[in-house]
C-alpha positions in Angstrom: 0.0 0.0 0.0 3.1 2.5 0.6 4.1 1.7 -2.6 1.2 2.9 -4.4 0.5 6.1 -2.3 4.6 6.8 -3.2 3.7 6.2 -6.8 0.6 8.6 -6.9 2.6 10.8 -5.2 5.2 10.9 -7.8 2.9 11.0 -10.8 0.8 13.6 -9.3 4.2 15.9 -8.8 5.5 14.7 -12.0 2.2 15.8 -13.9 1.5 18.7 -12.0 2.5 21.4 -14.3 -0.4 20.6 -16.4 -3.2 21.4 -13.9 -0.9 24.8 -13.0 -1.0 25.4 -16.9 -4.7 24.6 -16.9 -5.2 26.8 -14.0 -3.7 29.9 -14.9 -4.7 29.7 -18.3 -8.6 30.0 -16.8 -7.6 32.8 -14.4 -6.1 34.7 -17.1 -9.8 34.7 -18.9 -12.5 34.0 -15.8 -10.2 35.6 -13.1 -8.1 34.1 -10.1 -10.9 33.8 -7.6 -13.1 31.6 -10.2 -10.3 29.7 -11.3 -9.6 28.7 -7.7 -13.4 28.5 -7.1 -13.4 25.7 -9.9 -10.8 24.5 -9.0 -12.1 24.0 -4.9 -15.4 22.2 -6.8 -13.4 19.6 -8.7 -11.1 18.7 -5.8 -14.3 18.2 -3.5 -16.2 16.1 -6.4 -12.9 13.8 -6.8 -13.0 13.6 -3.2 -17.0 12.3 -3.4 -16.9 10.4 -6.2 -14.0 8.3 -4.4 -16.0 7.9 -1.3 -19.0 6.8 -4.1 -17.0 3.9 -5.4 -14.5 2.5 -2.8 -16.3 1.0 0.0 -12.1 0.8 2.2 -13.1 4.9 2.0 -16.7 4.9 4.0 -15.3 1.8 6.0 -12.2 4.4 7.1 
């Protein structure tokens, strides 16, 4: 299980330039406090949708 956590760890650093390309690229047209906004509504749906489908989650 470390193992895996390391490795999501490492992709999500690795591929984190994207989402900060992503990011400004949306605050340079919508403005920084929707961008952030949008940002705040994606984390929180990841967040749901991963209590939705792993039952180890709602168990925790």
């Amino acid at each position: 299980m470390r193992g895996r956590a390391i490795g999501a760890w490492v992709f999500a650093i690795g591929f984190g330039w994207i989402g900060h390309l992503g990011l400004g690229a949306v605050g340079e047209v919508f403005g920084v406090q929707w961008s952030l906004a949008g940002a705040g509504i994606v984390v929180v749906a990841t967040g749901l949708a991963a209590l939705a489908v792993s039952p180890g989650l709602r168990r925790a």
